[in-house]
N, CA, C and O atoms as a Tripos MOL2 file, in Angstrom:
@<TRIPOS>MOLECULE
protein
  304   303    76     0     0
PROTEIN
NO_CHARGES

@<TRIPOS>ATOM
      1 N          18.4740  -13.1160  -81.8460 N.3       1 UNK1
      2 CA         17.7460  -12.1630  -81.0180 C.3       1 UNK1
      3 C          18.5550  -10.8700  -80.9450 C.2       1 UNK1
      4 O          19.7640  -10.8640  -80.7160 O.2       1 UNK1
      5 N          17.6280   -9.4840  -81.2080 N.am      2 UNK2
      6 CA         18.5140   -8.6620  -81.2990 C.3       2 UNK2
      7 C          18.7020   -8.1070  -79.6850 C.2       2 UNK2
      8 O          18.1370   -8.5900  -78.7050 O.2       2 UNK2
      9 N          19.4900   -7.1590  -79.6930 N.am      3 UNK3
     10 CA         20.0120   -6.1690  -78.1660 C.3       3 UNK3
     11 C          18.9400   -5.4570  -77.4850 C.2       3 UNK3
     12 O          18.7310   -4.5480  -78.2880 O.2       3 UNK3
     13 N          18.3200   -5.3240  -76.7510 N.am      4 UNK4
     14 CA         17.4200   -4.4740  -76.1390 C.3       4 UNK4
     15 C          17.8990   -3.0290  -75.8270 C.2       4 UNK4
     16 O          18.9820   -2.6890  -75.3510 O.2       4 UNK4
     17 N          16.9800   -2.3540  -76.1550 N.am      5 UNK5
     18 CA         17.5140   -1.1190  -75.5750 C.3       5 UNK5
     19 C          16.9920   -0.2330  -75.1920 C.2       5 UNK5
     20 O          16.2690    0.5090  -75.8560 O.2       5 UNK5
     21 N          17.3560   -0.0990  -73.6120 N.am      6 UNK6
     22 CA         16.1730    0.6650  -72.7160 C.3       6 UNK6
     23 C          17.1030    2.4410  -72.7680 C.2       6 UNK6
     24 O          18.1820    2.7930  -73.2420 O.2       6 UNK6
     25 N          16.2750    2.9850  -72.2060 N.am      7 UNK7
     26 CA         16.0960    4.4780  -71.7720 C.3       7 UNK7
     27 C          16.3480    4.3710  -70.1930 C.2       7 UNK7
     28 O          15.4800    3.9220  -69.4450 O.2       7 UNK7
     29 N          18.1050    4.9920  -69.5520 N.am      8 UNK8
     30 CA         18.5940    4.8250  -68.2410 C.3       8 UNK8
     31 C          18.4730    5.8850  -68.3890 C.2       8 UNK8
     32 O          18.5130    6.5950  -69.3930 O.2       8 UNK8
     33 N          18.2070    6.1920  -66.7070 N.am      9 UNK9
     34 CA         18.7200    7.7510  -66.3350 C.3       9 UNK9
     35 C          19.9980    8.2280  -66.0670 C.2       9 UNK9
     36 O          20.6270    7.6310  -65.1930 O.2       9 UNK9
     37 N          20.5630    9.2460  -66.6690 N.am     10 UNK10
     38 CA         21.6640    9.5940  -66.5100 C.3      10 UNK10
     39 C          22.6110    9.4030  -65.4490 C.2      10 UNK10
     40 O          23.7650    8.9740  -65.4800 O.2      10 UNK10
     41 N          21.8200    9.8480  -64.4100 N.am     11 UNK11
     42 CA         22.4450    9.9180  -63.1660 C.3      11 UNK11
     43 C          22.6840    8.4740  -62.2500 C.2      11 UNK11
     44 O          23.3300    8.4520  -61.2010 O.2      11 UNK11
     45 N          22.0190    7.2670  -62.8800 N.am     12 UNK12
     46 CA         22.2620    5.9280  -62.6860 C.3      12 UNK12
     47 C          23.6550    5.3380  -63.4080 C.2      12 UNK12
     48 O          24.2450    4.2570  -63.4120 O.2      12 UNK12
     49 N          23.8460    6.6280  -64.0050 N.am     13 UNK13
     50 CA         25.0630    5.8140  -64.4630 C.3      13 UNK13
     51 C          26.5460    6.2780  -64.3630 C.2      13 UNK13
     52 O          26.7690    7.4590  -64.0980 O.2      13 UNK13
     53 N          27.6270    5.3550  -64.5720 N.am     14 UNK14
     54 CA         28.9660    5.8090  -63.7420 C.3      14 UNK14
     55 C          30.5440    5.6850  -64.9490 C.2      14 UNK14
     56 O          30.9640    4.5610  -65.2240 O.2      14 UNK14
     57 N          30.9890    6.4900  -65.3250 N.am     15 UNK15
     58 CA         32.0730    6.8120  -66.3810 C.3      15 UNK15
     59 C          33.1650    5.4810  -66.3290 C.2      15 UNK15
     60 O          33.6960    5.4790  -65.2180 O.2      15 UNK15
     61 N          33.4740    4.7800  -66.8600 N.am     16 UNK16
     62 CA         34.6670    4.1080  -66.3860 C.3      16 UNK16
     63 C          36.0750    4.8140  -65.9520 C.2      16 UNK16
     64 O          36.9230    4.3200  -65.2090 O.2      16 UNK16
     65 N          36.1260    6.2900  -66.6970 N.am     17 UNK17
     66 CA         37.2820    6.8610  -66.1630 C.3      17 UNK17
     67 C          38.8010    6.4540  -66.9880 C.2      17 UNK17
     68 O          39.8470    7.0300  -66.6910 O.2      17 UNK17
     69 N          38.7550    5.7650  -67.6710 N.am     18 UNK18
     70 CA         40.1060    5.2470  -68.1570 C.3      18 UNK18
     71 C          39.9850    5.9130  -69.2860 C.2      18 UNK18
     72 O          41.0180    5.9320  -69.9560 O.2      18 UNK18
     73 N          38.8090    6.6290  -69.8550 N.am     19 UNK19
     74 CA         39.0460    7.1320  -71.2300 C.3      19 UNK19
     75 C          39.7990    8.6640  -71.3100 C.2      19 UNK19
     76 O          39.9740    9.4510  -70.3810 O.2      19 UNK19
     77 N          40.1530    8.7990  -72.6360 N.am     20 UNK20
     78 CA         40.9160   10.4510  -73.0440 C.3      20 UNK20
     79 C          40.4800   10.5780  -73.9270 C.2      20 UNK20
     80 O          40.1660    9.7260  -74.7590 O.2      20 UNK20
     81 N          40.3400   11.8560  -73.9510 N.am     21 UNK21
     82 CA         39.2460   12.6400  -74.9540 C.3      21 UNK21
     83 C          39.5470   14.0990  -74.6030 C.2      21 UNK21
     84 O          40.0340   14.4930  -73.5430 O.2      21 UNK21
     85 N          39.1210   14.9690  -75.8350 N.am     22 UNK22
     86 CA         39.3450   16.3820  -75.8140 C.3      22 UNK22
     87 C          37.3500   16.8050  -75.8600 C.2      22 UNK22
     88 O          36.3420   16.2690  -76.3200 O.2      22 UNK22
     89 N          37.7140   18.1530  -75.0210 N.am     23 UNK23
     90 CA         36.2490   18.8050  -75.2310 C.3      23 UNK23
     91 C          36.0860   19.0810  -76.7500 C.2      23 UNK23
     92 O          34.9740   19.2450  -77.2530 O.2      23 UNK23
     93 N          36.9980   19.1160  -77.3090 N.am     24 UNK24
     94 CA         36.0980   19.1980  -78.8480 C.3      24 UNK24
     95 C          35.5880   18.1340  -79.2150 C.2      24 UNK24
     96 O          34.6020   18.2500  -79.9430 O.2      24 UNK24
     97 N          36.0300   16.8050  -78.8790 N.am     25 UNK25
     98 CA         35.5960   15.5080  -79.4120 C.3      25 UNK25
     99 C          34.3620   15.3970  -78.7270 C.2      25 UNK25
    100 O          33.6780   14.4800  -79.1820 O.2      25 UNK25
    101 N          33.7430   16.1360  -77.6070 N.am     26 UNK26
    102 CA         32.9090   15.5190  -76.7380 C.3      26 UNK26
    103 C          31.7010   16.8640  -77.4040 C.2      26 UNK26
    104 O          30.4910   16.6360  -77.3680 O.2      26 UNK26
    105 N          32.1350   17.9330  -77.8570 N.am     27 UNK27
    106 CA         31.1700   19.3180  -78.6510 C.3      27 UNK27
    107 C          30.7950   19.0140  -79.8860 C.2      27 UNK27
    108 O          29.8290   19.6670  -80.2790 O.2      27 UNK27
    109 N          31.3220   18.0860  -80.7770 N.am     28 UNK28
    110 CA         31.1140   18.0500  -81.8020 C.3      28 UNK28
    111 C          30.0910   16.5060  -81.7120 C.2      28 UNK28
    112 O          29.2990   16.2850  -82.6280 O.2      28 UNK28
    113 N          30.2240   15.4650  -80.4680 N.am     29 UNK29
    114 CA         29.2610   14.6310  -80.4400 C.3      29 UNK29
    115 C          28.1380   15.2200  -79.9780 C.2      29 UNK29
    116 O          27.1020   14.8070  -80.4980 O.2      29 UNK29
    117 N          27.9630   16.6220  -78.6110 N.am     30 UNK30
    118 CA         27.0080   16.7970  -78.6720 C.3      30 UNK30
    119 C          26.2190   17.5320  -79.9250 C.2      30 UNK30
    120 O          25.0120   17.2960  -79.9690 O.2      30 UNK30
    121 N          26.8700   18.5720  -81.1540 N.am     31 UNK31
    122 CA         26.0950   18.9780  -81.7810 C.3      31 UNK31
    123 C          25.4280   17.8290  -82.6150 C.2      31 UNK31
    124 O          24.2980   18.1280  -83.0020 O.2      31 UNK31
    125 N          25.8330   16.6820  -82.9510 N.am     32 UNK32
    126 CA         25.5950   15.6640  -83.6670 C.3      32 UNK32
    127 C          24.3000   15.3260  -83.1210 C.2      32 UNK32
    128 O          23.3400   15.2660  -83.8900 O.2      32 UNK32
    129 N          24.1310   15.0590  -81.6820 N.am     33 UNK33
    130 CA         22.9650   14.6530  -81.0040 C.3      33 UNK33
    131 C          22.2030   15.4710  -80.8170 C.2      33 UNK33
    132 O          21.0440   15.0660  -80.7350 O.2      33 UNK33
    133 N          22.3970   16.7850  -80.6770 N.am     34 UNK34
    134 CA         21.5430   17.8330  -80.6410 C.3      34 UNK34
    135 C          20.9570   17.9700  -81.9550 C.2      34 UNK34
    136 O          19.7670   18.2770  -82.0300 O.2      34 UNK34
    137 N          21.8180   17.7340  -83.2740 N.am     35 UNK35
    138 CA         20.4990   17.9440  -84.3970 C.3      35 UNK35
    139 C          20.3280   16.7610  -84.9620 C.2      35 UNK35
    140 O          19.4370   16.7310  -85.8120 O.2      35 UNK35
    141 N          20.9870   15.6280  -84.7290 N.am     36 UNK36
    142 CA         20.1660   14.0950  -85.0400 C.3      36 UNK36
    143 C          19.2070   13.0870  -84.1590 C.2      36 UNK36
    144 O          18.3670   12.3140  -84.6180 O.2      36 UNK36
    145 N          19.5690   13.3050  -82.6900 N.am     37 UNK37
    146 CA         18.9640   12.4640  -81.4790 C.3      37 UNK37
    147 C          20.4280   11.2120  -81.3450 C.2      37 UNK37
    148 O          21.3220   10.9130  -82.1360 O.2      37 UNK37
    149 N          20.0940   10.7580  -79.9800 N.am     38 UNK38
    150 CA         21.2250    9.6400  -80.0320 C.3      38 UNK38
    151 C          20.8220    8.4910  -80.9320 C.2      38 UNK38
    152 O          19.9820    7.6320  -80.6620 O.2      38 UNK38
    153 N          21.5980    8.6060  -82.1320 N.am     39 UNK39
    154 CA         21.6070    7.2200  -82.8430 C.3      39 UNK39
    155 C          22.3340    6.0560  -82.5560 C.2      39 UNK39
    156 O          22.2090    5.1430  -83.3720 O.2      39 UNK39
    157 N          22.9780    5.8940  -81.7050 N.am     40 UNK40
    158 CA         23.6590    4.6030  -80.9900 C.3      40 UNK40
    159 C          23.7420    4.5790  -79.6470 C.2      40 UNK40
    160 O          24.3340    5.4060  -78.9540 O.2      40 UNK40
    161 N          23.0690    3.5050  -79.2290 N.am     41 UNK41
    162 CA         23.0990    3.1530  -77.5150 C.3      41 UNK41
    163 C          24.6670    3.4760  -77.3350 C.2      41 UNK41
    164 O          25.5570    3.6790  -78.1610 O.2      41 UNK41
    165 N          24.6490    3.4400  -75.6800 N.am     42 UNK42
    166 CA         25.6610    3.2560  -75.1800 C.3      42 UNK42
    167 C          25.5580    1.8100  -74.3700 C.2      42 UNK42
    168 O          24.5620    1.4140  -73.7640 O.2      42 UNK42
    169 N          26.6350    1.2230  -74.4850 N.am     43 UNK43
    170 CA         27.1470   -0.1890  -73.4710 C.3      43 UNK43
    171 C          26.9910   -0.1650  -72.1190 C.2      43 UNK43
    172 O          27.6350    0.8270  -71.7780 O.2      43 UNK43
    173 N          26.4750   -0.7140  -71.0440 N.am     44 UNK44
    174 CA         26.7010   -0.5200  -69.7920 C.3      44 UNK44
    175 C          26.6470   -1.9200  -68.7980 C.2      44 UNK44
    176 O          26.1090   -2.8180  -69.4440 O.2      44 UNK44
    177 N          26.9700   -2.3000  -67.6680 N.am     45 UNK45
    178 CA         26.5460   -3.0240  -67.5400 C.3      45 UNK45
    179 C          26.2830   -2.8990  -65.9290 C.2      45 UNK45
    180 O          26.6830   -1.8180  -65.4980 O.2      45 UNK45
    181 N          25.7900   -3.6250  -65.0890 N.am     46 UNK46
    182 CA         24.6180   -2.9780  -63.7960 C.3      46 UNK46
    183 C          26.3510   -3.3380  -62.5480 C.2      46 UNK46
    184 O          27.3330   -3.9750  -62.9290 O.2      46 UNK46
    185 N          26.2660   -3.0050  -61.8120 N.am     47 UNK47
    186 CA         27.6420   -2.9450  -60.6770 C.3      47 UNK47
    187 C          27.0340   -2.4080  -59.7650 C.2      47 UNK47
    188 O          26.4720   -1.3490  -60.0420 O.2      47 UNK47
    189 N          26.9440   -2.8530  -58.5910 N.am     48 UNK48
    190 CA         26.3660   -2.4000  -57.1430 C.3      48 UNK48
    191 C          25.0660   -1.5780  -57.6930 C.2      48 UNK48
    192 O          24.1530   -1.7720  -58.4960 O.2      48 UNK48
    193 N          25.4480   -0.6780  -56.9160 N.am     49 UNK49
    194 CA         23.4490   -0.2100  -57.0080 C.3      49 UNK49
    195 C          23.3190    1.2470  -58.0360 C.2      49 UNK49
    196 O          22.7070    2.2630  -57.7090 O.2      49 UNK49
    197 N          24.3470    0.9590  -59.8360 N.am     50 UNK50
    198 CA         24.0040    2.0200  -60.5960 C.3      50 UNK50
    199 C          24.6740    0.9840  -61.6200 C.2      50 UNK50
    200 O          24.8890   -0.2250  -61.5420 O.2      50 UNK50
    201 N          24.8910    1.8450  -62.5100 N.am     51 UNK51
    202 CA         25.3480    1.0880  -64.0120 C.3      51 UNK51
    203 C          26.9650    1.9380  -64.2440 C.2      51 UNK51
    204 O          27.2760    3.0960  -63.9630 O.2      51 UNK51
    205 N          27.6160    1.0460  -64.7410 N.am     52 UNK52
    206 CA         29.1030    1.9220  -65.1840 C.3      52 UNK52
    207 C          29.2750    1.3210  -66.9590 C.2      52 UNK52
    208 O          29.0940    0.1560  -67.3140 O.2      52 UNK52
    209 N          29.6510    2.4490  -67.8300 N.am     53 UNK53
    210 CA         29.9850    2.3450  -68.9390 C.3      53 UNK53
    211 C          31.1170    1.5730  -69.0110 C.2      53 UNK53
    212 O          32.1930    1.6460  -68.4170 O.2      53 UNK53
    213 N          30.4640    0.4290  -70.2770 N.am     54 UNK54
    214 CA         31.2190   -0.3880  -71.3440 C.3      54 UNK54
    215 C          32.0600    0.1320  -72.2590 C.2      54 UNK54
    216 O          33.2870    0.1530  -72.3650 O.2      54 UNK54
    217 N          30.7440    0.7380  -73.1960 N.am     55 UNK55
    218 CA         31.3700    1.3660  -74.3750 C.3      55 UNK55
    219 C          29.7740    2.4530  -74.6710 C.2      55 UNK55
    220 O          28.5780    2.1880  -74.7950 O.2      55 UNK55
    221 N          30.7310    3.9350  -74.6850 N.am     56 UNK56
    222 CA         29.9180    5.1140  -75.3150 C.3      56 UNK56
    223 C          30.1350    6.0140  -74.1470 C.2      56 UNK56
    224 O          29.2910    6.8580  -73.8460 O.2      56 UNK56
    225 N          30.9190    5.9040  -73.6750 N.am     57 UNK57
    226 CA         31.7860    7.4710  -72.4760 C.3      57 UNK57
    227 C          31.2850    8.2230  -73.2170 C.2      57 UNK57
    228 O          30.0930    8.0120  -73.4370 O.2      57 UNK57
    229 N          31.8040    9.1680  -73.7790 N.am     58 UNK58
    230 CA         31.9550   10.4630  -75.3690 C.3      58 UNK58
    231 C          30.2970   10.3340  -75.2700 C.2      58 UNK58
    232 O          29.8400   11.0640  -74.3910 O.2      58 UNK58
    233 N          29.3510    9.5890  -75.9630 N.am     59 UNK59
    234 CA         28.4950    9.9610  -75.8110 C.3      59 UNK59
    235 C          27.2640   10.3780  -74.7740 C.2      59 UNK59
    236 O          26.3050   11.1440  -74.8710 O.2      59 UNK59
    237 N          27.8620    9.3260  -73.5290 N.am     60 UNK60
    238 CA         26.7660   10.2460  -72.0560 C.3      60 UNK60
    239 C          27.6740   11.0130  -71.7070 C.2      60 UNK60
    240 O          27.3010   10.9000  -70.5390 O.2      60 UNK60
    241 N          28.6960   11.8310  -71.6090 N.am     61 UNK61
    242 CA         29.2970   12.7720  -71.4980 C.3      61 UNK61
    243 C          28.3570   14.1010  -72.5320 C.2      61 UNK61
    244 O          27.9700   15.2040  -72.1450 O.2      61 UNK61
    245 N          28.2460   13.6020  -73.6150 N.am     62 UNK62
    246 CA         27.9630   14.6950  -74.1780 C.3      62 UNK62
    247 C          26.3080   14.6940  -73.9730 C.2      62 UNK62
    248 O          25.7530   15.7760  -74.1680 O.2      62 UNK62
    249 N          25.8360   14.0450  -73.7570 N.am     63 UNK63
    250 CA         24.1940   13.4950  -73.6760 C.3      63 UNK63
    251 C          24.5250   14.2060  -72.3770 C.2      63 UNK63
    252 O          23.9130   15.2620  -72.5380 O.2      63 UNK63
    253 N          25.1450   14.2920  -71.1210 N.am     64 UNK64
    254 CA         24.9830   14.7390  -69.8840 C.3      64 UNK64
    255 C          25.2520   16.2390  -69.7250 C.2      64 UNK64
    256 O          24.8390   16.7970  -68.7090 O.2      64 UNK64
    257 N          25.9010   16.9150  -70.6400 N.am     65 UNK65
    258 CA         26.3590   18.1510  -70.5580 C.3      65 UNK65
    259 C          25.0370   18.6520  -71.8400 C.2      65 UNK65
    260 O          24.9900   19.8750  -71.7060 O.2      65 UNK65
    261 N          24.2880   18.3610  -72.6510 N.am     66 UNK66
    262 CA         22.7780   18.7110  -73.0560 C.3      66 UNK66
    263 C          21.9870   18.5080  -72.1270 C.2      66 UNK66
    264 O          20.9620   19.0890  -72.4840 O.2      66 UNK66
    265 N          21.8230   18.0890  -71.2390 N.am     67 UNK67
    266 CA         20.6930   18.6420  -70.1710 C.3      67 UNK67
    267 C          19.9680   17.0880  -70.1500 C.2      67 UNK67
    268 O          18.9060   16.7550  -69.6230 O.2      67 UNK67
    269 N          20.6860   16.4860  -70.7170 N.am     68 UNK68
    270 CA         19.2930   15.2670  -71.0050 C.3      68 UNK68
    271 C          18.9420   14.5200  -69.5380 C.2      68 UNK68
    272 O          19.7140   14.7660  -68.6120 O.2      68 UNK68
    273 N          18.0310   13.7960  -69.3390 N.am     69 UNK69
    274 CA         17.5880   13.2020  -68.2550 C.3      69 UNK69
    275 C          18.0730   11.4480  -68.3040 C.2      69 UNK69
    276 O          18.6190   10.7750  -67.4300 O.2      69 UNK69
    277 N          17.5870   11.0410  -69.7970 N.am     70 UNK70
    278 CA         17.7710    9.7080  -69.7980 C.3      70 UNK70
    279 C          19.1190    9.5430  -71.4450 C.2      70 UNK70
    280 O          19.6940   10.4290  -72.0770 O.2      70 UNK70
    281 N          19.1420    8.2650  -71.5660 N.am     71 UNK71
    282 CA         20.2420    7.9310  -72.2750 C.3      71 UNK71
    283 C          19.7680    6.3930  -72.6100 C.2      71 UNK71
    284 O          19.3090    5.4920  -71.9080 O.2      71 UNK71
    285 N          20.0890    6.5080  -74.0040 N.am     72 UNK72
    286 CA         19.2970    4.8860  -75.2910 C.3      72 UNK72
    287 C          20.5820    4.1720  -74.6650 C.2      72 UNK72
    288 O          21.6790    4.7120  -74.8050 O.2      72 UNK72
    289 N          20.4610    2.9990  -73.9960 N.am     73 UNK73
    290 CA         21.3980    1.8530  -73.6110 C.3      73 UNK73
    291 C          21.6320    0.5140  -73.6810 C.2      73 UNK73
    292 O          20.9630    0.3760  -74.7050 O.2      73 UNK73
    293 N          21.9110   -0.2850  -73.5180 N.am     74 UNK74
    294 CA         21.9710   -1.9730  -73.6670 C.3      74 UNK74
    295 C          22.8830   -2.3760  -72.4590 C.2      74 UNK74
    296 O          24.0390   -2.0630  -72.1750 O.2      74 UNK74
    297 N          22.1300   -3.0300  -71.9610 N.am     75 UNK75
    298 CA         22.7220   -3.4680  -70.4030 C.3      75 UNK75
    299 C          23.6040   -4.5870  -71.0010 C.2      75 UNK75
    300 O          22.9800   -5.0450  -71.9580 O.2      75 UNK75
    301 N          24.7190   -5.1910  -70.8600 N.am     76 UNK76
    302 CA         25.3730   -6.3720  -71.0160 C.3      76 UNK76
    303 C          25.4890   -7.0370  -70.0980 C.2      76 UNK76
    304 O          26.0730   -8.1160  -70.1860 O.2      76 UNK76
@<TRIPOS>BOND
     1     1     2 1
     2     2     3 1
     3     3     4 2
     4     3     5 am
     5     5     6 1
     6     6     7 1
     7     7     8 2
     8     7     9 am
     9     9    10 1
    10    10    11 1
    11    11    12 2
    12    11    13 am
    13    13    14 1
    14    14    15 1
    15    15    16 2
    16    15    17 am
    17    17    18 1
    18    18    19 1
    19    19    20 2
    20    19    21 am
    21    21    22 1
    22    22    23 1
    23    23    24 2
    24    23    25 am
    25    25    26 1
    26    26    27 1
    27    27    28 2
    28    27    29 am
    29    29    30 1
    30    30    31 1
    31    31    32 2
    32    31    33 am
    33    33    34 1
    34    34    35 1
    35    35    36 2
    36    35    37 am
    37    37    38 1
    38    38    39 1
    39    39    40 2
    40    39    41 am
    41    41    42 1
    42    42    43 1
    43    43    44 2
    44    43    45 am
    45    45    46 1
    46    46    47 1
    47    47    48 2
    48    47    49 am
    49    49    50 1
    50    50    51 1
    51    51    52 2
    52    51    53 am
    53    53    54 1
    54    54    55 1
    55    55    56 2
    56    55    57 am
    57    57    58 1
    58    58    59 1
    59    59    60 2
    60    59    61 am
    61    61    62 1
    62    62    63 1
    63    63    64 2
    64    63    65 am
    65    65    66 1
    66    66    67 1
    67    67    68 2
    68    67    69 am
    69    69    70 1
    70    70    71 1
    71    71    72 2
    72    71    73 am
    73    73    74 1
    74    74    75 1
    75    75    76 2
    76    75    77 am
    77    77    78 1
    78    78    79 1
    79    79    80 2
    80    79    81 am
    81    81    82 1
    82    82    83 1
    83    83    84 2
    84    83    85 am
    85    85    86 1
    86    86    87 1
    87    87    88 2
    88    87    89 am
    89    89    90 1
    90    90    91 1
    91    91    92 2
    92    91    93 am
    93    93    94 1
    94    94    95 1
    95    95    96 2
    96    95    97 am
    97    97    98 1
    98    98    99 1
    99    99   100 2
   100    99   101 am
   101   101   102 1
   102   102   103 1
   103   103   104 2
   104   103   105 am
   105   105   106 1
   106   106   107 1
   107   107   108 2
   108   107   109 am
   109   109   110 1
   110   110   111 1
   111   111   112 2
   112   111   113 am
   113   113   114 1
   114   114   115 1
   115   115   116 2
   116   115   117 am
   117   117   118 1
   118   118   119 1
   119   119   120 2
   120   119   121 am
   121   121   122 1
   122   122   123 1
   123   123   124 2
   124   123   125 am
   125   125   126 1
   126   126   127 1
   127   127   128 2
   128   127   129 am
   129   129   130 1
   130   130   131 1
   131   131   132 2
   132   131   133 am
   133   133   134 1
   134   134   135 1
   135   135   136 2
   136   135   137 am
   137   137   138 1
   138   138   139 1
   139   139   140 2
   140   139   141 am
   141   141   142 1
   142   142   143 1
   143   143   144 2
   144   143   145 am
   145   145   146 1
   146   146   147 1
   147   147   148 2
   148   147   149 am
   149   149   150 1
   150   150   151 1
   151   151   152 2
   152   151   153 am
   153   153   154 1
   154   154   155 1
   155   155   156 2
   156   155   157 am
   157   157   158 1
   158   158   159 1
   159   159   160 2
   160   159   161 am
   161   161   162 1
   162   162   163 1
   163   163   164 2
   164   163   165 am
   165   165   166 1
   166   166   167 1
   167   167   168 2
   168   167   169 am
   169   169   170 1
   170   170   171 1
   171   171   172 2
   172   171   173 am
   173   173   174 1
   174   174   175 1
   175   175   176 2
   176   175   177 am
   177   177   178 1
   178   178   179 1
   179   179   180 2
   180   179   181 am
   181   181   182 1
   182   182   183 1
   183   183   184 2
   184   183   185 am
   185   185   186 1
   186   186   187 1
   187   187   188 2
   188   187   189 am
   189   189   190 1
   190   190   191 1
   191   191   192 2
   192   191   193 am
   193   193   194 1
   194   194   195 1
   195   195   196 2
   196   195   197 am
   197   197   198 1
   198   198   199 1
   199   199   200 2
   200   199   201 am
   201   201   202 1
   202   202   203 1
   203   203   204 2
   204   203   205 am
   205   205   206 1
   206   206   207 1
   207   207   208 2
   208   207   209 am
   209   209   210 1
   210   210   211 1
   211   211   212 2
   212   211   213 am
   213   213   214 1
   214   214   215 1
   215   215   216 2
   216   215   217 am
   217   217   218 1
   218   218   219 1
   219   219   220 2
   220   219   221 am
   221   221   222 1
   222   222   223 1
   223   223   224 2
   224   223   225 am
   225   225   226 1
   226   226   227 1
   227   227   228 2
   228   227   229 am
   229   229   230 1
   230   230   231 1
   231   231   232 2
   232   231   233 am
   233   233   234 1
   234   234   235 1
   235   235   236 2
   236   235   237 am
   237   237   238 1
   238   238   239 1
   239   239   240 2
   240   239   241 am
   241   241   242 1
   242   242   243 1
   243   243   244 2
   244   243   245 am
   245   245   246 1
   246   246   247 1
   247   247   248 2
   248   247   249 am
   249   249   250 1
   250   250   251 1
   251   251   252 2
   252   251   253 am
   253   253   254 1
   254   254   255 1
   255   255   256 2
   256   255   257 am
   257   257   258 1
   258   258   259 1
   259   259   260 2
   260   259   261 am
   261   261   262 1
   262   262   263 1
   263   263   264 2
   264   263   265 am
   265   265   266 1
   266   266   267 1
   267   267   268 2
   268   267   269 am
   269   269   270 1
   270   270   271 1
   271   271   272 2
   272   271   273 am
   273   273   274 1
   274   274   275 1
   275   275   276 2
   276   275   277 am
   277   277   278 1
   278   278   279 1
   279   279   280 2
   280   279   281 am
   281   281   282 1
   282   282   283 1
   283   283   284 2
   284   283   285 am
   285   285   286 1
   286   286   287 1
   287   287   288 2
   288   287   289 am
   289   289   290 1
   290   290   291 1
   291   291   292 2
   292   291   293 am
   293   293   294 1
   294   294   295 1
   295   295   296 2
   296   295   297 am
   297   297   298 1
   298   298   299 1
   299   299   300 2
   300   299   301 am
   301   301   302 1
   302   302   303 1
   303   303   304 2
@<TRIPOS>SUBSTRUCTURE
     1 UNK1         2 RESIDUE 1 A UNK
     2 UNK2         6 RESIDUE 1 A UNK
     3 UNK3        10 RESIDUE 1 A UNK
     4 UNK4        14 RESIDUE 1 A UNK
     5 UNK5        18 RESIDUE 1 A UNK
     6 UNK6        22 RESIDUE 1 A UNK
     7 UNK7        26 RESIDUE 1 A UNK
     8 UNK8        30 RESIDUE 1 A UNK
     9 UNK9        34 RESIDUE 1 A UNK
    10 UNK10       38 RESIDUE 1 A UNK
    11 UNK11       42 RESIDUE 1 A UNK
    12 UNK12       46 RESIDUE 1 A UNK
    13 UNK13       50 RESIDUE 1 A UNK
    14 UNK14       54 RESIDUE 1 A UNK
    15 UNK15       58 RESIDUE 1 A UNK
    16 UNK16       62 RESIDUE 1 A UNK
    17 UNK17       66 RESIDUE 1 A UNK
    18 UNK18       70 RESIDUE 1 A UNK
    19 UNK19       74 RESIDUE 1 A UNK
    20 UNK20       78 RESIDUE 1 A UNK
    21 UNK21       82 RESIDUE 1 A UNK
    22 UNK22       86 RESIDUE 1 A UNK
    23 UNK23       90 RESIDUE 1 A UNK
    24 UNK24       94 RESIDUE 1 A UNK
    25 UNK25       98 RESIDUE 1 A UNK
    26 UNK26      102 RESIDUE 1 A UNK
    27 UNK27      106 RESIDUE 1 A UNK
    28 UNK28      110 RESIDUE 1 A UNK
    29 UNK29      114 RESIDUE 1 A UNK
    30 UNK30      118 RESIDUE 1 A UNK
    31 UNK31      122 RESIDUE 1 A UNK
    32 UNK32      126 RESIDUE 1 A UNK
    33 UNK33      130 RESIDUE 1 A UNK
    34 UNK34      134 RESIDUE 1 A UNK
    35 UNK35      138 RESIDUE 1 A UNK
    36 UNK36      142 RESIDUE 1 A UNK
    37 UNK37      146 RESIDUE 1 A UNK
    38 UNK38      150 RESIDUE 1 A UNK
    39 UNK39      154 RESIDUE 1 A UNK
    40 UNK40      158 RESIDUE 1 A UNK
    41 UNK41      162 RESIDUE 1 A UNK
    42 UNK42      166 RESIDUE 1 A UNK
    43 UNK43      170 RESIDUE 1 A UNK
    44 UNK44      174 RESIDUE 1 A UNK
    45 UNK45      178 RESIDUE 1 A UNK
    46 UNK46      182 RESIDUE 1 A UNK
    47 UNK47      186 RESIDUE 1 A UNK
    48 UNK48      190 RESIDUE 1 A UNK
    49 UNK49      194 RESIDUE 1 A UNK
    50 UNK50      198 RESIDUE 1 A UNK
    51 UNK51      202 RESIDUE 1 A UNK
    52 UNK52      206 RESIDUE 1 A UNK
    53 UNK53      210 RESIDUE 1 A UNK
    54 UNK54      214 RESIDUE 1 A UNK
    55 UNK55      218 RESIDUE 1 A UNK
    56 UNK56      222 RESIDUE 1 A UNK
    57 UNK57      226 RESIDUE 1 A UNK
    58 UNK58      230 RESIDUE 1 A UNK
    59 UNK59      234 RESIDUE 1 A UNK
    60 UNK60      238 RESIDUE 1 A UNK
    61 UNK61      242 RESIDUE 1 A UNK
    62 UNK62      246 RESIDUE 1 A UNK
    63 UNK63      250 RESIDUE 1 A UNK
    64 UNK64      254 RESIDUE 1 A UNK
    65 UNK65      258 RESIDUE 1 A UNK
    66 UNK66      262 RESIDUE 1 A UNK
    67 UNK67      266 RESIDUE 1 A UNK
    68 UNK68      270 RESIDUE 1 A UNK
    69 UNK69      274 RESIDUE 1 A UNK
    70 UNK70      278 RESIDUE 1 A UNK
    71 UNK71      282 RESIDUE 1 A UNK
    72 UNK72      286 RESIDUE 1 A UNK
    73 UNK73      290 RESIDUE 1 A UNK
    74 UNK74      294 RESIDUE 1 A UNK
    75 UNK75      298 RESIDUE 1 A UNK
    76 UNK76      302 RESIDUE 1 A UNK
């Protein structure tokens, strides 16, 4: 059975915070998504009453600084 993968709203969801990263690493994922669309979910999994990232920080970071509303995900 494959992974499901829903459409979260951004703002449901919460950074783990332990990651490092440079704004170029996070400009060059958004131009990627800006002229391809998100081609890979991000990881999340549900914690009190929002969702906190698994795996794909870098990308709702950069999905959140494009304006977007929602974000391709897989709840674990």
């Amino acid at each position: 059975m494959g992974e499901e993968i829903r459409e979260i709203q951004i703002r449901k969801i919460h950074p783990n915070l332990r990651i490092v990263y440079t704004s170029e690493c996070i400009e060059e994922i958004e131009r990627d998504i800006k002229s391809r669309g998100q081609q890979e979910p991000i990881y999340i999994s549900f914690e009190y009453a929002s969702f906190r990232i698994i795996d794909g920080e870098k990308r709702w970071r950069a999905c959140k600084r494009l304006g977007m509303n929602s974000i391709r995900a897989v709840i674990a």
